[in-house]
C-alpha positions as CSV (number, residue, x, y, z in Angstrom):
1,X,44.1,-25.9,-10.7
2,X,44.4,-28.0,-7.5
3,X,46.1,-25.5,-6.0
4,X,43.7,-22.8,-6.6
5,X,40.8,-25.1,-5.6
6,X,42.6,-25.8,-2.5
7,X,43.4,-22.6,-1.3
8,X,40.1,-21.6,-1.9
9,X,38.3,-24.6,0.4
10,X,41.2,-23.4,3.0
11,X,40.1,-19.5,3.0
12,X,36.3,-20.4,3.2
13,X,37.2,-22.6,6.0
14,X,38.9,-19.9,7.2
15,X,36.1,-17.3,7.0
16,X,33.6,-20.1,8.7
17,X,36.3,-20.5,11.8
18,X,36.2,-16.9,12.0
19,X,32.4,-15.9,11.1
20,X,31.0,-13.4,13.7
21,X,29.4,-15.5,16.7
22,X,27.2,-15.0,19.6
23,X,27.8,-17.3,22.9
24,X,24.5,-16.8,24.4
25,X,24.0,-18.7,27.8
26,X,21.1,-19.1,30.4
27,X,21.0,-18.3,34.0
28,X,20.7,-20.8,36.8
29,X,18.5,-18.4,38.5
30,X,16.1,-18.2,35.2
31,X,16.2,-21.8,34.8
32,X,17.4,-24.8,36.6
33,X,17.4,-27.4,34.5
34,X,19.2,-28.6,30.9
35,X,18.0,-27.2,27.7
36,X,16.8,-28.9,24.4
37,X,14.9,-27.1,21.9
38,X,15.4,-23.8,19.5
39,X,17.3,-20.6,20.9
40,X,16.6,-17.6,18.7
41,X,18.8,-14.3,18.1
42,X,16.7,-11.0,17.7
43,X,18.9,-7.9,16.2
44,X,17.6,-4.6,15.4
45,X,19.3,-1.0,14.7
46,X,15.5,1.4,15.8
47,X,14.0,-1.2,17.9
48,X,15.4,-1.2,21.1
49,X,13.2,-4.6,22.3
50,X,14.1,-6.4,19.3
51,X,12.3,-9.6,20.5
52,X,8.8,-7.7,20.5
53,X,8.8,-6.3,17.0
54,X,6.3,-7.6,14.7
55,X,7.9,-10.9,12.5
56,X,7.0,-10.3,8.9
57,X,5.6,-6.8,9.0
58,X,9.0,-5.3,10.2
59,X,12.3,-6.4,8.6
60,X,15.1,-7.5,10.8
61,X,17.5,-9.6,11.5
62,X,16.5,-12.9,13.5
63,X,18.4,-16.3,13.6
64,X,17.9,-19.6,15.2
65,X,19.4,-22.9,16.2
66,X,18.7,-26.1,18.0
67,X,20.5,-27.2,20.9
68,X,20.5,-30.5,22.8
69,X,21.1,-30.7,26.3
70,X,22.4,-27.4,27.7
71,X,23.2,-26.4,31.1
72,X,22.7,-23.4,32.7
73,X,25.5,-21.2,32.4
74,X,26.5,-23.1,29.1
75,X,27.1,-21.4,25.8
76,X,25.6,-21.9,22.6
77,X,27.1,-20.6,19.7
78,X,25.2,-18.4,16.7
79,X,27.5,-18.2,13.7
80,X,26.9,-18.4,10.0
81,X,25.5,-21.8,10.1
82,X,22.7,-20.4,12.4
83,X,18.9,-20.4,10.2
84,X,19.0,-16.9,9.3
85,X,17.0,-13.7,8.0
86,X,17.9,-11.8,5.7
87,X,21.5,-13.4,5.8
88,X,24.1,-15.0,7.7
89,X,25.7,-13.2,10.7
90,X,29.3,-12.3,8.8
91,X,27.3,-10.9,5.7
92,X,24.7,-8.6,8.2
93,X,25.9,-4.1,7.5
94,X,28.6,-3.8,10.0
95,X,27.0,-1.1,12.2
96,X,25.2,-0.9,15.8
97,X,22.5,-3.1,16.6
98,X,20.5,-3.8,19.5
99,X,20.2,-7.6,20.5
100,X,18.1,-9.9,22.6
101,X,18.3,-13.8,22.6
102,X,15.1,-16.1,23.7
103,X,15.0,-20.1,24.4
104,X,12.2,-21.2,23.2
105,X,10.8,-24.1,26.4
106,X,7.3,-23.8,23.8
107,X,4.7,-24.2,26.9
108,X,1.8,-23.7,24.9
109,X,2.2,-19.7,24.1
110,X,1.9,-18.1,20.9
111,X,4.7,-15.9,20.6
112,X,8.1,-17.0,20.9
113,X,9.2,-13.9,22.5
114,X,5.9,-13.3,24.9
115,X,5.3,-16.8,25.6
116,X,5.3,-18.0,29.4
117,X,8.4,-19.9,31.1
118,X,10.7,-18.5,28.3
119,X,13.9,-17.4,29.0
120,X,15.5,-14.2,27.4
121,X,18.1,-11.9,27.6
122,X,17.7,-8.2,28.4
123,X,18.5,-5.9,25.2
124,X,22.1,-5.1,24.5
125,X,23.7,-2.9,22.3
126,X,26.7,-4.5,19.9
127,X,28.9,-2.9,17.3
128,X,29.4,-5.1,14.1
129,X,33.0,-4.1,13.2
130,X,35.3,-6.1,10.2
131,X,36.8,-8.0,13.2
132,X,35.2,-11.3,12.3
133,X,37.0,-12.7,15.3
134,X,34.4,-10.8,18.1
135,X,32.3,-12.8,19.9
136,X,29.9,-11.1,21.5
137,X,28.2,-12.8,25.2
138,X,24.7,-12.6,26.3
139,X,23.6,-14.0,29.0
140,X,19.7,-14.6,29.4
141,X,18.6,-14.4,33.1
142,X,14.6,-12.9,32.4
143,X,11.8,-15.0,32.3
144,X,8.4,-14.9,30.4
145,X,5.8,-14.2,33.6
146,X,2.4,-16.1,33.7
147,X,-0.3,-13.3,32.6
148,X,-2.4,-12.9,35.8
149,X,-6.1,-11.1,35.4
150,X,-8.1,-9.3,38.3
151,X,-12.0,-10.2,39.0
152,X,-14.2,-7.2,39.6
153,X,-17.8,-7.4,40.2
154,X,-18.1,-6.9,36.7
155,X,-15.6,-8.8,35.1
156,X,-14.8,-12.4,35.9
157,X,-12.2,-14.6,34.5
158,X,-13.7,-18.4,33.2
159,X,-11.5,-21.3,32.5
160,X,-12.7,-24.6,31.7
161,X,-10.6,-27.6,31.6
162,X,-11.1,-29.0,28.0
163,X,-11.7,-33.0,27.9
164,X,-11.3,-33.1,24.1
165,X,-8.3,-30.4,23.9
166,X,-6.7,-32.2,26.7
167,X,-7.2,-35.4,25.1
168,X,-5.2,-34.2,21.8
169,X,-2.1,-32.6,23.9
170,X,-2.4,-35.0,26.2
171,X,-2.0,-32.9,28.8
172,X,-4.7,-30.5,30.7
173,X,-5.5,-27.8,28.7
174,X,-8.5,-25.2,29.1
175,X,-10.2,-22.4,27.3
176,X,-10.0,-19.3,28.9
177,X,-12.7,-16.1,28.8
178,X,-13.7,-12.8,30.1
179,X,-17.0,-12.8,31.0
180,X,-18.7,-9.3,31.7
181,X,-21.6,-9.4,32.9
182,X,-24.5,-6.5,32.7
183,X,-24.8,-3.3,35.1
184,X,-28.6,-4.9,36.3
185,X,-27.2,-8.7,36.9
186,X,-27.0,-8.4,40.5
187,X,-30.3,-6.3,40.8
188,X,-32.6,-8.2,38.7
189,X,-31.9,-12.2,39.5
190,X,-34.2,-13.5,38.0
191,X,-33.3,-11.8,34.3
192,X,-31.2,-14.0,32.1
193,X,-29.3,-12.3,29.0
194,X,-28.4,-12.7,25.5
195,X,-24.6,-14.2,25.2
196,X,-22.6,-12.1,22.9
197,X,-19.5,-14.0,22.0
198,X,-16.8,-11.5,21.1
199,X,-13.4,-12.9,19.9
200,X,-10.1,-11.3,19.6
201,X,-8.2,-10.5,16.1
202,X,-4.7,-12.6,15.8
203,X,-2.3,-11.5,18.5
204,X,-5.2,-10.1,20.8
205,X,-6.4,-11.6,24.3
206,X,-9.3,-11.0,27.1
207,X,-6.5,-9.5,29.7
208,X,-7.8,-5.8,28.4
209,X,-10.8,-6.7,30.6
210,X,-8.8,-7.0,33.3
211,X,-9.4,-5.1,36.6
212,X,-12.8,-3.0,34.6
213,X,-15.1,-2.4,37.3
214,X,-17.5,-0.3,34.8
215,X,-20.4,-2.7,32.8
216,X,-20.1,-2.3,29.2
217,X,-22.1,-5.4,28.6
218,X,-25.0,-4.4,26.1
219,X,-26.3,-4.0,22.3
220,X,-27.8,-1.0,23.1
221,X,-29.7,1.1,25.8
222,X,-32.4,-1.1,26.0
223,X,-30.8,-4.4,25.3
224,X,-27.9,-5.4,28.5
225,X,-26.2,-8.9,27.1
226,X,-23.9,-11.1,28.9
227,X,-19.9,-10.5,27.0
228,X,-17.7,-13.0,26.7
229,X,-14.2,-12.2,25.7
230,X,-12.3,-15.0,23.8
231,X,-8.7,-15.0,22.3
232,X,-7.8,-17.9,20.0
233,X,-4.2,-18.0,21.2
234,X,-2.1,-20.9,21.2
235,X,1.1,-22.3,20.9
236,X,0.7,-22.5,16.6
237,X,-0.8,-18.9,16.5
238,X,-4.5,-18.0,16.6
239,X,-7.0,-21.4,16.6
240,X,-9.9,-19.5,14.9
241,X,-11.7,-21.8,16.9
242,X,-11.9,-24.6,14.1
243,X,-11.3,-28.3,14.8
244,X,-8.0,-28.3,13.1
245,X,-5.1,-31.5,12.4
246,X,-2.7,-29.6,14.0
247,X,-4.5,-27.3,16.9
248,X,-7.1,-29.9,17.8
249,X,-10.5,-30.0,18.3
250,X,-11.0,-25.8,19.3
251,X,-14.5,-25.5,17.8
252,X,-15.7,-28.8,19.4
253,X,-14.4,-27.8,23.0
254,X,-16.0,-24.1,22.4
255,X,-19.4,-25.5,21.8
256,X,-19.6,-28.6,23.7
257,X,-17.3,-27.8,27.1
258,X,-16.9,-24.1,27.4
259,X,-20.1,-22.5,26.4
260,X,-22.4,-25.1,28.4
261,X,-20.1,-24.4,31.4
262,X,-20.7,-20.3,31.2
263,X,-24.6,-21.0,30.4
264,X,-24.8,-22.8,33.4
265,X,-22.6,-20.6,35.8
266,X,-24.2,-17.3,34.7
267,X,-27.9,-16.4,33.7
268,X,-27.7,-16.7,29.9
269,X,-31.7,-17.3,27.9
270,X,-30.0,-19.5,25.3
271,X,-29.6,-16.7,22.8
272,X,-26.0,-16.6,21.4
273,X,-24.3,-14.6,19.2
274,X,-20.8,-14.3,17.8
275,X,-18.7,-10.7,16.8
276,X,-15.3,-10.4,15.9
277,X,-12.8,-8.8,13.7
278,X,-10.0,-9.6,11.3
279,X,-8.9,-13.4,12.6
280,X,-12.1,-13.1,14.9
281,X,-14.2,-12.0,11.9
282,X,-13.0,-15.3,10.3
283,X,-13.0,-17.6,13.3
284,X,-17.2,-16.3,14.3
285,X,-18.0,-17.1,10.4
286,X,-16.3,-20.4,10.5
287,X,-18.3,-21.0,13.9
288,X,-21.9,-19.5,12.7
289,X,-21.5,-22.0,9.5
290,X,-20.1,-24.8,11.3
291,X,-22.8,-24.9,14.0
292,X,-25.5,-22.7,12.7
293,X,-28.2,-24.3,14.9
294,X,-26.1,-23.5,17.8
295,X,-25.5,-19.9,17.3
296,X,-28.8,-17.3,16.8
297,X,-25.8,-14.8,14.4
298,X,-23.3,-13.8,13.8
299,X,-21.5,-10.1,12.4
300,X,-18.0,-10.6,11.1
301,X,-16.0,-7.9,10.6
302,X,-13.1,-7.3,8.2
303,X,-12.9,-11.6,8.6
304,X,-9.3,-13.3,7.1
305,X,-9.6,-14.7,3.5
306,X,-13.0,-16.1,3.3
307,X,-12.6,-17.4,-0.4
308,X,-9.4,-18.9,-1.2
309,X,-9.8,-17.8,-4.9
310,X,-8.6,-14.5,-3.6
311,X,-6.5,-14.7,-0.2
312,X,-4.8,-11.6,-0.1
313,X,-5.5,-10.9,-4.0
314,X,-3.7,-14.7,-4.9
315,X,-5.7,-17.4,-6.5
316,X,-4.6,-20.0,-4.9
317,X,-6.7,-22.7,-6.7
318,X,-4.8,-21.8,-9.4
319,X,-1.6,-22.4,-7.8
320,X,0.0,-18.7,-8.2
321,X,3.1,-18.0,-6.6
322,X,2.5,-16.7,-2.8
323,X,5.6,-14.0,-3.5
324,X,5.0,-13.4,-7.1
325,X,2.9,-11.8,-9.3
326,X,3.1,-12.3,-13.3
327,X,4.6,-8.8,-13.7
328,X,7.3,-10.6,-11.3
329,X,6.1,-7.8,-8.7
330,X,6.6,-8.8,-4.9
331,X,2.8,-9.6,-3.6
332,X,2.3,-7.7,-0.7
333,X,0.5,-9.1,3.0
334,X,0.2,-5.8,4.4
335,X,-0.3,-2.2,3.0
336,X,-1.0,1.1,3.6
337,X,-4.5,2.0,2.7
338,X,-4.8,-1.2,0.5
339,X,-2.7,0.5,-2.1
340,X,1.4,0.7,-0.9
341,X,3.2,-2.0,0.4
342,X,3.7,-2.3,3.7
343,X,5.2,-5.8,3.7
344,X,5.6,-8.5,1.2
345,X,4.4,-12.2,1.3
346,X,8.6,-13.1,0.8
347,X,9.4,-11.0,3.5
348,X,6.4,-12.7,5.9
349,X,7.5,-16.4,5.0
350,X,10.9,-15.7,4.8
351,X,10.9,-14.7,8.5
352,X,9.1,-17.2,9.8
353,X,11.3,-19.6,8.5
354,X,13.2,-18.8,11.7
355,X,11.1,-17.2,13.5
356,X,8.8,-20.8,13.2
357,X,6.0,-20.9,15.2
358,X,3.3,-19.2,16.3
359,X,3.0,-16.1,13.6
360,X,0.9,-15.3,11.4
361,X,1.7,-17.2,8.3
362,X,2.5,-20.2,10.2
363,X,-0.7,-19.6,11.7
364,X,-2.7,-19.9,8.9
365,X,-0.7,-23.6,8.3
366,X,-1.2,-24.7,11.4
367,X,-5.3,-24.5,11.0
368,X,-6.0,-25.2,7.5
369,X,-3.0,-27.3,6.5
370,X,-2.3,-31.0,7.4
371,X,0.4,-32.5,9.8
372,X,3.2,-33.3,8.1
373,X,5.6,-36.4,8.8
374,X,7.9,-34.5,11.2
375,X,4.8,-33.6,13.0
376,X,4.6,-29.7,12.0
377,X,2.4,-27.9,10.0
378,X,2.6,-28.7,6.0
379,X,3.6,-25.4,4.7
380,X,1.7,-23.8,2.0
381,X,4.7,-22.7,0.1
382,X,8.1,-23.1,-0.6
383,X,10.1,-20.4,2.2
384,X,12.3,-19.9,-0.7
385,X,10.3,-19.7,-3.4
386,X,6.8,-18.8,-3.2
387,X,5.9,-21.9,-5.3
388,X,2.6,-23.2,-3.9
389,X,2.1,-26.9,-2.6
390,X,-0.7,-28.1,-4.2
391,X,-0.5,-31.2,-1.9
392,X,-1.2,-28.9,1.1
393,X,-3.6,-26.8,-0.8
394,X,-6.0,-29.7,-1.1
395,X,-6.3,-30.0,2.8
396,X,-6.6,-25.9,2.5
397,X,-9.6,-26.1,0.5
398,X,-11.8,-27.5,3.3
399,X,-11.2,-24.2,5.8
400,X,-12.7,-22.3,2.4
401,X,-15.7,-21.2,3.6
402,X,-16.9,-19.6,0.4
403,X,-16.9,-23.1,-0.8
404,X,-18.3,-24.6,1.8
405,X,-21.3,-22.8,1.7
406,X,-21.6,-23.2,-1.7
407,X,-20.9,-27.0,-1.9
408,X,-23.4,-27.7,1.7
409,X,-26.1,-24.7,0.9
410,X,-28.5,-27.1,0.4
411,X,-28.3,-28.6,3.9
412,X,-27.3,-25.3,5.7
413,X,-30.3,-23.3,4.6
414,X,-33.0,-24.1,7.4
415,X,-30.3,-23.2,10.4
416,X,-28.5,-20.4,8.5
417,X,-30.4,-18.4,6.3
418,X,-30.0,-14.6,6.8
419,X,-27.8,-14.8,10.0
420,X,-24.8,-13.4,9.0
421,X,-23.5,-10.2,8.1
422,X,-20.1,-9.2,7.1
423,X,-18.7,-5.9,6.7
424,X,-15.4,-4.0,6.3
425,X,-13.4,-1.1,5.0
426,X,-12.6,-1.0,1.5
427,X,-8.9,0.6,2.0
428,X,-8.0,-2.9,3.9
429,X,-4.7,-2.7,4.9
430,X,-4.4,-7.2,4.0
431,X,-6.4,-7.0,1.4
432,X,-9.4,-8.7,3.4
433,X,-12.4,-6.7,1.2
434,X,-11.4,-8.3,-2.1
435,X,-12.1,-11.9,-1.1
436,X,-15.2,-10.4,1.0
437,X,-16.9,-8.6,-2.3
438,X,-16.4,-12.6,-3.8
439,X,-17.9,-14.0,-1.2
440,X,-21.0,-11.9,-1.5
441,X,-21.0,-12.3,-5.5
442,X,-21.2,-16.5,-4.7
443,X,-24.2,-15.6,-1.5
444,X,-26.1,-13.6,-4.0
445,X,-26.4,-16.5,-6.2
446,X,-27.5,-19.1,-3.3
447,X,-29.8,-16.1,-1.6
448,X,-28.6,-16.8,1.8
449,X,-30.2,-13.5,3.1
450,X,-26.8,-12.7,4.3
451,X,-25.2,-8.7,4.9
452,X,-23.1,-7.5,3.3
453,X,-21.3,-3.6,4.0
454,X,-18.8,-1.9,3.0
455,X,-17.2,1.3,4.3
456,X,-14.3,3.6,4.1
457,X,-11.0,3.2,6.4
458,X,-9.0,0.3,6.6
459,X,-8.7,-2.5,8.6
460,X,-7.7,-0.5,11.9
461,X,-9.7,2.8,11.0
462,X,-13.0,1.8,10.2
463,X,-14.1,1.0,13.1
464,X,-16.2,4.5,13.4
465,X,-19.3,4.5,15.7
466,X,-21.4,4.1,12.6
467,X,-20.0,0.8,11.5
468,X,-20.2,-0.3,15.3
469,X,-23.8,0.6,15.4
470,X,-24.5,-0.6,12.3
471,X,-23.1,-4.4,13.1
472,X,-24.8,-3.6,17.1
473,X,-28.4,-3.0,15.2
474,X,-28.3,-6.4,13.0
475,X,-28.0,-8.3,16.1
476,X,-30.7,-6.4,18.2
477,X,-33.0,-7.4,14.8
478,X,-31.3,-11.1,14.5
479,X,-32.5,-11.4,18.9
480,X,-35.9,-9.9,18.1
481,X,-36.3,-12.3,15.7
482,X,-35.3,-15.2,17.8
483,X,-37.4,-14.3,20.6
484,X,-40.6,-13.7,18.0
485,X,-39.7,-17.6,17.3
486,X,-39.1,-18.7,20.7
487,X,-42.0,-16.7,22.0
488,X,-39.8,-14.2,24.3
489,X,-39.7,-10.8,25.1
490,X,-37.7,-8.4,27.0
């Protein structure tokens, strides 16, 4: 029995010694300093960027490690003991891939693969053959380039350096806009505008406004606004603008720093209103019921999970597994017209347990869970599991904003009542309209005044011109309103 225990040890030592490995290296040219930090392996048999494909909506392999001290020109080794998705290199279908490798110096950008300063490897193709001995080189001599955006009359780039967000980096940090100003601004000096605060979905930025020399700044024909583009980017995933443990203080910066700063540098009445969809639809709800003096409305569209009771169909105040349903069925985060899986919740987690920062499930931990001891984001679930932490869900529950309107109705009422309206397509491809119809059920009952639509298409396709003018008209009534009580007119 010795024996066979023995030989065994020996042949999976043997196996480990010769598990398929990548030596992957950085240029001096790309980076001229030593290394610490985590270096990540991309592979992908369609995709022939692997590094850009989408982490938890498309399945692929991905692997990290953490180095100490590297050189340029030094190798670093991926091998079976690498953190891996969906398995370890030796076990991965022997057949062609393409592969990319990214070290991660985590300079304050979202994506691991997108974000500035890092260095990566142009894509190769590899064969994965029974010859467990291979090791495959990859050099990385590309680097991540600063995003650069173009003024035009129309369109000017604002950046304000953030006292409070620089406090909690400790280091100078700003927030960043697009602001596009109306086709009359230069004619008519004297006019000032409504602010229409429009904020990108997770993922999304103001560079699309880049070089526009065209005005598209208005609610309608009659009604030119000043447009500010926001994106909630940063190095955790999307800040949804809410003072977070792990973010910062994004919503206090927003409303004290930023938005005094534009008011002051462009002709704004003091009218301002919030738009955004999907991460933006949640991040100008939490805003509108956070500071309701401070904004006049707000119109959220197809918003993130607004009641926890149902985020993404999973009660998570009763603790349900985050992978599985009772029927054992995988629980999806994505689908095709709300009804086929896309993507599963296992699939999401389970990749950004390497992948492990700055996507979308961590993104969601990084603003509405605490900071854990080793300084990161408490995960909501176990990666391996699905079972729920209900030590982290308690932190969760105050980002609820169903139940923070329920629990603060009393004192919200004066600042907030009928300012809101929400709307979004039934065939969600995330699932977003079942937590929204809850929402309104719980609204109904407190009589906040509040919007609530629902249309056909899903979360990409229903933005027809007859949902946009719909969500345009309710804040044409909401500034009507506000002038009638500020005793303006335009």
């Amino acid at each position: 029995m010795k024996r066979l225990i023995l030989a065994t040890v020996q042949i999976l030592l043997t196996l480990q010694i010769f598990s398929q490995q990548f030596a992957v290296s950085y240029s001096e040219t790309a980076y001229n300093k030593t290394f610490s930090g985590k270096v990540f392996l991309y592979l992908s048999k369609e995709d022939r960027q692997p590094k850009d494909a989408m982490v938890g909506l498309e399945a692929f392999p991905c692997f990290a490690i953490d180095v100490k001290n590297i050189k340029p020109g030094q190798a670093v080794l991926f091998d079976d003991k690498a953190i891996s998705y969906p398995a370890v290199i030796s076990d991965l279908e022997r057949n062609e891939y393409y592969v990319q490798a990214v070290w991660d110096r985590d300079l304050g950008g979202r994506a691991i693969s997108g974000s500035l300063g890092n260095i990566y490897s142009k894509s190769i193709k590899v064969k994965l053959t029974k010859d467990r001995k291979k090791i495959f080189s990859i050099n990385c001599d590309q680097v991540i380039p600063e995003q650069v955006f173009k003024d035009t009359k129309f369109v000017k780039e604002l950046k304000v350096q953030s006292t409070l967000l620089s406090a909690f980096y400790h280091k100078t940090v700003s927030i960043a806009g697009a602001v596009i100003l109306p086709a009359t601004y230069y004619d008519q000096s004297q006019k000032k505008y409504p602010l229409v605060i429009i904020v990108s979905g997770y993922g999304g930025n103001y560079y699309g406004s880049s070089g526009d020399t065209v005005s598209r700044a208005k609610l309608s024909d009659s009604l030119e606004t000043i447009n500010v583009f926001l994106d909630g980017n940063c190095r955790l995933g999307h800040s949804v603008y809410a003072n977070s443990d792990n973010n910062g203080p994004w919503g206090d910066a927003l409303v004290k720093e930023f938005i005094p700063e534009l008011e002051k540098k462009y002709h704004a009445d003091g009218a301002r209103f919030l738009r955004g969809h999907s991460s933006g639809g949640w991040t100008v709800l939490w805003l509108q019921t956070h500071y309701p003096s401070f904004f006049t409305a707000c119109w959220a569209s197809s918003p993130d999970p607004v009641d926890f009771r149902d985020f993404q169909k999973i009660n998570l105040y009763e603790g349900e597994n985050m992978f599985y349903g009772k029927d054992s069925s995988l629980r999806s985060t994505a689908t095709v017209g709300g009804r086929f899986q896309w993507a599963s919740m296992k699939l999401s987690y389970q990749m950004e347990h390497v992948i492990n920062r700055g996507e979308q499930m961590h993104s969601f931990d990084a603003v509405f869970g605490a900071r854990a001891a080793d300084g990161n984001p408490e995960s909501i679930c176990d990666p391996v599991t699905g079972e729920v932490n209900k030590k982290a869900f308690e932190h969760w529950k105050n980002y609820d904003i169903s139940l923070y309107l329920r629990s603060n109705w009393d004192k919200l009422q004066k600042d907030l009542q009928g300012k809101i309206r929400v709307s979004v397509g039934e065939q969600d491809n995330f699932l977003l309209n079942s937590a929204v119809h809850v929402l309104e059920n719980e609204m109904k009952k407190l009589n906040t005044g509040f919007v609530f639509a629902y249309y056909p298409g899903d979360h990409f396709t229903v933005s027809t011109p007859e949902y946009r003018n719909a969500g345009s008209y309710f804040l044409i009534e909401k500034y009507l309103q506000w002038q009638k009580e500020n005793k303006k007119g335009f």
